[in-house]
C-alpha positions in Angstrom: 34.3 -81.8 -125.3 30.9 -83.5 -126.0 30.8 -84.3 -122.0 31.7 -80.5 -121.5 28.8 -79.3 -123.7 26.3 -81.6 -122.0 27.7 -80.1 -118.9 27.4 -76.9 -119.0 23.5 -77.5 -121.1 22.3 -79.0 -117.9 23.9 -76.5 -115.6 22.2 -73.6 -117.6 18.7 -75.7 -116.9 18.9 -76.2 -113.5 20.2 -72.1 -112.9 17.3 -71.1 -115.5 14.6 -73.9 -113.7 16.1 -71.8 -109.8 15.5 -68.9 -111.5 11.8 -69.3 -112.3 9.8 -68.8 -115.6 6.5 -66.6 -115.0 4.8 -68.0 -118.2 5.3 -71.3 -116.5 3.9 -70.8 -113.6 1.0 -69.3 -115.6 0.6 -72.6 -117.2 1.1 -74.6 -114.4 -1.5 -72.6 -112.4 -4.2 -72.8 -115.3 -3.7 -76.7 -115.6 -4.2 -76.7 -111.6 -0.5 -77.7 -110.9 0.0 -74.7 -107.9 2.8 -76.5 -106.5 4.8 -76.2 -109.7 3.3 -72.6 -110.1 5.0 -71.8 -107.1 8.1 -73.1 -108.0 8.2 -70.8 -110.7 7.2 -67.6 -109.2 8.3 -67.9 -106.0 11.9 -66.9 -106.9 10.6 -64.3 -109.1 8.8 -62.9 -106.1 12.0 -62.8 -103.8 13.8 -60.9 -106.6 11.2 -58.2 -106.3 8.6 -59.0 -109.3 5.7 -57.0 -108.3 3.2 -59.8 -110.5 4.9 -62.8 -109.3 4.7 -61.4 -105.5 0.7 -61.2 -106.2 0.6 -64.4 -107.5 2.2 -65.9 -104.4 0.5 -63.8 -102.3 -3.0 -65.2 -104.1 -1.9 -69.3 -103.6 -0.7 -68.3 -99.5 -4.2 -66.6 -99.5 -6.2 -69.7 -100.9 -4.1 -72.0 -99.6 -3.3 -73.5 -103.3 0.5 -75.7 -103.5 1.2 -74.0 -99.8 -0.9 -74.5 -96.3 -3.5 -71.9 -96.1 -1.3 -68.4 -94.5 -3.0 -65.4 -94.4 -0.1 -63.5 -92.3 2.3 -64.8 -95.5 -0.2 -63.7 -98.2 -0.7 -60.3 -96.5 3.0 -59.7 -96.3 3.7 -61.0 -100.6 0.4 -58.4 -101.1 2.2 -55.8 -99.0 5.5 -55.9 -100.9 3.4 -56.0 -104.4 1.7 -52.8 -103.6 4.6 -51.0 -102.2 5.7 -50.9 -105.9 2.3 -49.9 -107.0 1.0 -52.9 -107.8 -2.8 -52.2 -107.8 -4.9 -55.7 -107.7 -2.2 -56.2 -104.4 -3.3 -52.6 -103.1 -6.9 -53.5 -103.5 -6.2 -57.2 -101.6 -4.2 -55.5 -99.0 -6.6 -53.2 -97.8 -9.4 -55.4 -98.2 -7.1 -57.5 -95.5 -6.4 -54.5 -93.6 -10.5 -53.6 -93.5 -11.2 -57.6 -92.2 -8.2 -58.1 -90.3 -7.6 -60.9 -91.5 -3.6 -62.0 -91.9 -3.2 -58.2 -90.9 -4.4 -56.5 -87.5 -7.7 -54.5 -88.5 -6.9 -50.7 -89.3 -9.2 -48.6 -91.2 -6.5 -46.3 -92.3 -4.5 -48.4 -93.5 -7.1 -49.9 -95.6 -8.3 -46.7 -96.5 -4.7 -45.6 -97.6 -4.1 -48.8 -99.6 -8.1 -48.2 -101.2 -7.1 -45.1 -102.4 -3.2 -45.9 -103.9 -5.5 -48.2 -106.1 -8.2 -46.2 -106.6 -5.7 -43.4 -108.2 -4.9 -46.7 -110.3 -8.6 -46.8 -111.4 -9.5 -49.9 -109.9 -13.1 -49.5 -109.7 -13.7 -52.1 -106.9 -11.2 -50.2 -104.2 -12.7 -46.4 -105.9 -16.3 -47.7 -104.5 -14.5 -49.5 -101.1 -13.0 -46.3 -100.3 -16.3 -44.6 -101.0 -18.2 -46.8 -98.1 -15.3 -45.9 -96.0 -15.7 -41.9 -96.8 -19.7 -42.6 -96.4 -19.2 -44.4 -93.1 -16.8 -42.7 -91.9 -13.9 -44.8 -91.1 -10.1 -44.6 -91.8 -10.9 -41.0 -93.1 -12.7 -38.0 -91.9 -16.5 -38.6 -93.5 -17.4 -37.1 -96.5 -20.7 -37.8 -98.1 -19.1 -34.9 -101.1 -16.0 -37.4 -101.2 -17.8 -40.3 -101.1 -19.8 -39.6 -104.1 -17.3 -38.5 -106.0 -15.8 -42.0 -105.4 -18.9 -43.8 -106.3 -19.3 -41.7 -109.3 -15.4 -43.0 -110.6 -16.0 -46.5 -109.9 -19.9 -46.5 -111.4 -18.4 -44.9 -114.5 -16.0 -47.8 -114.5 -18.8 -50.4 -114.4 -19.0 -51.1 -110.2 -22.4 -52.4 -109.7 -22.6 -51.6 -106.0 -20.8 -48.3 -106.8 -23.9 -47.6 -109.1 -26.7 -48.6 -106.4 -24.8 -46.6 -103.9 -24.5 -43.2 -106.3 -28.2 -44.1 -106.9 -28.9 -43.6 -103.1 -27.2 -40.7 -103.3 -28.9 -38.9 -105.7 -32.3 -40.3 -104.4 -31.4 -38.8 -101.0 -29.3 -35.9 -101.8 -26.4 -36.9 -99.7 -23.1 -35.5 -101.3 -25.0 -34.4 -104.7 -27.6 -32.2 -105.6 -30.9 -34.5 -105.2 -32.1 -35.7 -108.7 -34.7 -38.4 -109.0 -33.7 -39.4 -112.6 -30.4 -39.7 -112.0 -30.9 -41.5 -108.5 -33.3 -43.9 -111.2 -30.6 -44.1 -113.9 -28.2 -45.5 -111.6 -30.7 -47.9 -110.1 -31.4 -49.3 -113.4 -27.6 -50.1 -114.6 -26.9 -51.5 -111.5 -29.9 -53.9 -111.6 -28.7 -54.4 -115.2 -25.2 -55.1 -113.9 -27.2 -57.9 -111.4 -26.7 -55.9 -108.4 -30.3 -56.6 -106.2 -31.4 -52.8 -106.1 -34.0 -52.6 -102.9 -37.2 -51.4 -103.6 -38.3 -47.9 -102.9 -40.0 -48.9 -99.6 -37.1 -50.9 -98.4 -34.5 -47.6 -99.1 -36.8 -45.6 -97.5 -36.2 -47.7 -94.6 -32.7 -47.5 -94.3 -30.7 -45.9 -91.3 -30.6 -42.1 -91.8 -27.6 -40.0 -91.9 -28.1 -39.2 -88.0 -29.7 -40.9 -85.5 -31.3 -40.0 -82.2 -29.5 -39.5 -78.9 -28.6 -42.8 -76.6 -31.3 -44.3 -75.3 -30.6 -44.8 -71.5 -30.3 -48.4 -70.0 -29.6 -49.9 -66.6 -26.5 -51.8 -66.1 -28.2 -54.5 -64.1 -30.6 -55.0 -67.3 -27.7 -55.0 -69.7 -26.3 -56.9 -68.1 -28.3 -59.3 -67.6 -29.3 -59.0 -71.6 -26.3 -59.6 -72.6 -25.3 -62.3 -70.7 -28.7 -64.0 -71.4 -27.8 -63.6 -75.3 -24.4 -64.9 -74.9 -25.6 -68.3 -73.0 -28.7 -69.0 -75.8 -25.5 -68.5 -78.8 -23.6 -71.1 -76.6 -26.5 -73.5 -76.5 -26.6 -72.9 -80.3 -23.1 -73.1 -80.3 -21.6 -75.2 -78.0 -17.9 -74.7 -78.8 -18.1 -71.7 -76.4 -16.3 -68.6 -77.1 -14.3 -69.8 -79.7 -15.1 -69.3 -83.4 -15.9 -72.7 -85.0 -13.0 -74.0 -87.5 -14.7 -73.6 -90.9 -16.7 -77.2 -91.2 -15.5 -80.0 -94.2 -17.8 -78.1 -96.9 -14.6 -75.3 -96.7 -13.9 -75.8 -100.4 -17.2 -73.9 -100.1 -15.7 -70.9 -98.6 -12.9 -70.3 -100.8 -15.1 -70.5 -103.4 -16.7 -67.6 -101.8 -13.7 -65.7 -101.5 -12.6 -66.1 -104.6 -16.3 -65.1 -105.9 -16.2 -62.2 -103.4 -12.9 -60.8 -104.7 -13.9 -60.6 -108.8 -16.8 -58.8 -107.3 -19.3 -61.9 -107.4 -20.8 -60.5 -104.0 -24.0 -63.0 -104.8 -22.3 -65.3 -105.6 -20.3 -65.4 -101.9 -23.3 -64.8 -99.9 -25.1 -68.2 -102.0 -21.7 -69.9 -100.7 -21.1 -68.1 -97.0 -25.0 -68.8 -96.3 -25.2 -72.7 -95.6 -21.8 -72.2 -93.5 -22.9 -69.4 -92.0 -26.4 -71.3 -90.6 -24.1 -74.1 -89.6 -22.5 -71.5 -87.1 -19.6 -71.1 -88.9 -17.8 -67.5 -87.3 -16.0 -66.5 -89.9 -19.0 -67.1 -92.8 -20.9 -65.3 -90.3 -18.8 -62.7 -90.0 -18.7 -62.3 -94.0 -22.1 -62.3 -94.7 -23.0 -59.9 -92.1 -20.7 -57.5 -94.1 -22.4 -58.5 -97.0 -26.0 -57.6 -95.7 -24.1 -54.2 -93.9 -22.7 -52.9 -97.1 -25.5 -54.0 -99.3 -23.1 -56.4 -101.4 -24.7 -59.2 -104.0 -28.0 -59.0 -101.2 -30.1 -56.3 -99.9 -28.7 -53.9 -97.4 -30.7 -54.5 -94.3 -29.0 -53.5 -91.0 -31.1 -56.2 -89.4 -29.5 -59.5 -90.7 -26.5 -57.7 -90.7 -26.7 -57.1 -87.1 -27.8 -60.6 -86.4 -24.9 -62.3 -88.4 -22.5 -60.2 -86.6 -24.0 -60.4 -83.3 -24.0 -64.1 -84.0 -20.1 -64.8 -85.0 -19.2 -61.5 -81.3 -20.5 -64.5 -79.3 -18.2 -66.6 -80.7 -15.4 -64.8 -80.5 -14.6 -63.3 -83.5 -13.1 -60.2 -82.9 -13.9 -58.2 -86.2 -17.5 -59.3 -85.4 -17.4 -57.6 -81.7 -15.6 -54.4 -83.3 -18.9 -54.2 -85.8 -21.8 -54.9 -83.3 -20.0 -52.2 -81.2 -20.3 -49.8 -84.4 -23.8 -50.7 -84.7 -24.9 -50.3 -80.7 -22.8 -46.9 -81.4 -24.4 -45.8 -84.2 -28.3 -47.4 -83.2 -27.6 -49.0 -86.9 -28.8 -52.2 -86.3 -31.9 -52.7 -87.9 -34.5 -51.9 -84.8 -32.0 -51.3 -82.5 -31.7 -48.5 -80.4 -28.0 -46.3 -79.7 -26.6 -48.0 -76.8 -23.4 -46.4 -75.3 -23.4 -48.7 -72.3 -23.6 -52.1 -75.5 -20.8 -50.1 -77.3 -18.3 -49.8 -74.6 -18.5 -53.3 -74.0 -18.2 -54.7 -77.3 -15.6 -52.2 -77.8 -13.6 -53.2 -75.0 -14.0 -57.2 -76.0 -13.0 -56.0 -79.3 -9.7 -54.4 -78.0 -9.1 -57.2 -75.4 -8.8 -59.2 -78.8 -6.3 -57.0 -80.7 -8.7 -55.1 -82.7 -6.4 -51.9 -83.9 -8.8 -49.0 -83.5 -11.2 -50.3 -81.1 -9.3 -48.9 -78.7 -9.3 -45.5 -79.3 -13.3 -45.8 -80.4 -14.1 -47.1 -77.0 -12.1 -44.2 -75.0 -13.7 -41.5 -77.3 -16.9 -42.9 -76.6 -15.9 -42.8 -72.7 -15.3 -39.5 -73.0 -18.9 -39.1 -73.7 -20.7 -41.1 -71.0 -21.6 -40.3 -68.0 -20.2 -41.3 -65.0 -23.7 -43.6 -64.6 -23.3 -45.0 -68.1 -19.5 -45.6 -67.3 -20.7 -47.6 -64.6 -22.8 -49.3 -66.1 -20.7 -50.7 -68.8 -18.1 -51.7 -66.1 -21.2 -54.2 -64.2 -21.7 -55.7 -67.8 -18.2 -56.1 -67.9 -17.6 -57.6 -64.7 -20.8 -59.9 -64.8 -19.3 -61.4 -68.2 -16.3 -61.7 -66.6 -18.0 -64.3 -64.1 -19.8 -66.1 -67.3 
């Protein structure tokens, strides 16, 4: 009977151990045992726990008791916020906006930003706001996006605060109103976001920008190709990115800094990798300096760090320099349709969702000279 007892005690472990415990896995995570933590919440998360599937979903994306997966962490996110999780709706669409682990799609990141922006989540109410600013993923809305930046500055988002700031200082979706535009300014410098000074926001892009300056294709051409071979003397891995170099502790740190909203804090991180020619810190910190994020927005360095990390290959970096040439938002430089198309098309060559569709809207607005054109570039990179 005794045996029987002992039996049956043991049995009950192992089904309860198979089962997983979340609190354990807490524990285990907190103590730095992610192995174990996994253990615990991975069966959890294949029962349908919407927490357990985010906490997965975090170790796959950091690479913590599991190889680094980003495909993996994206789908653990994907089946969180399908239940309404909201920290996974917020991840996923910051995946979907990067394309990273996830093919790059604006509306899907915009539809996921705003499932957890209806959950309050102040960092996707201000992420959605950029998109409705910019114009991507949704149809622009300088109304909408202040309306988003208002939620999310309410809800303490010091970029959210800035950006309402620049709102009201420029009268773009809101009545303008100086004291408001200064109030703003001054909680999000209080909240240490680095608030530009007036010169530098005066500075900024503007809301439109003049029509395409006209290039020859020979001279583009011959630009382009002339920028690519000085990034592969810099760079002498060629076209593809650079694996991220033995400091990558480094860059998770950034990551992890970037996602609690630490945006200084990543670009202190992403910098020295970034300088190193790393693609991917490249990539990051450009969006940092695009989106005015824990550093000064300045279209310039943006520009550069994304123009950088295109000649190496990495495909969301191509899909953003197009954006630039498109818009002429790259610090000094000019619209380019004829740059556009051609970073456009390298972007789609490379699986970039909506690329596509921006490069043959753009076609439809070249000429047949400017078509051209882009085609010689092409072509001539084809031979390099």
């Amino acid at each position: 009977m005794k045996r029987t007892i002992c039996a049956l005690l043991l049995f009950s472990g192992l089904v309860l151990a198979a089962a997983g415990d979340y609190q354990l896995g807490l524990s285990a995570y907190e103590r730095g045992d992610y192995a174990e933590a996994l253990n615990q919440w991975l069966p959890l998360a294949e029962r349908g726990d919407p927490e357990s599937q985010y906490r997965v979903g975090r170790l796959y994306y950091y690479g913590r008791g599991v190889a680094q997966d980003y495909a993996q962490a994206g789908e653990w996110y994907l089946q969180a916020a399908e239940q309404g999780h909201a920290r996974s709706q917020s991840n996923i669409a910051i995946m979907y906006e990067e394309g990273r682990g996830v093919p790059a799609d604006d509306d899907q990141a915009a539809r996921w930003y705003a499932e957890a922006a209806e959950q309050g989540r102040a960092v996707s109410q201000n992420n959605l706001g950029v998109m409705y600013e910019e114009g991507r993923g949704v149809e622009q809305s300088d109304q909408r996006a202040a309306e988003l930046y208002t939620a999310a500055a309410k809800n303490g988002n010091a970029e959210a605060q800035y950006r309402l700031g620049r709102m009201y200082e420029t009268g773009r979706g809101v009545t303008q109103d100086s004291k408001k535009a200064k109030k703003w300014y001054r909680k999000a410098s209080g909240n240490g976001y680095d608030v530009p000074t007036a010169a530098a926001r005066t500075n900024a892009p503007a809301a439109s920008s003049p029509e395409p300056a006209t290039a020859t294709g020979a001279a583009a051409a011959a630009s382009i190709v002339a920028e690519a071979e000085a990034m592969a003397d810099e760079f002498p891995d060629g076209a593809e990115p650079r694996p991220i170099p033995d400091s990558s502790g480094d860059f998770d740190s950034g990551m992890a800094a970037y996602e609690r909203g630490d945006y200084q804090a990543a670009a202190d991180l992403w910098r020295p990798l970034a300088e190193r020619g790393d693609a991917v810190a490249q990539f990051h910190l450009g969006e940092l300096h695009r989106l005015g994020r824990g550093v000064p927005e300045d279209p310039a360095t943006a520009g550069k760090w994304h123009l950088e990390a295109a000649h190496q290959g990495y495909p969301q970096s191509m899909y953003y320099v197009a954006l630039m040439y498109y818009r002429g938002r790259g610090g000094d430089w000019e619209k380019d349709y004829v740059r556009a198309y051609v970073w456009f098309t390298l972007a789609a060559e490379e699986g970039i969702g909506d690329a596509t569709g921006w490069r043959d809207r753009l076609g439809a607005k070249m000429s047949t000279r400017e078509e051209a054109e882009a085609k010689e570039v092409l072509a001539e990179l084809d031979k390099n």
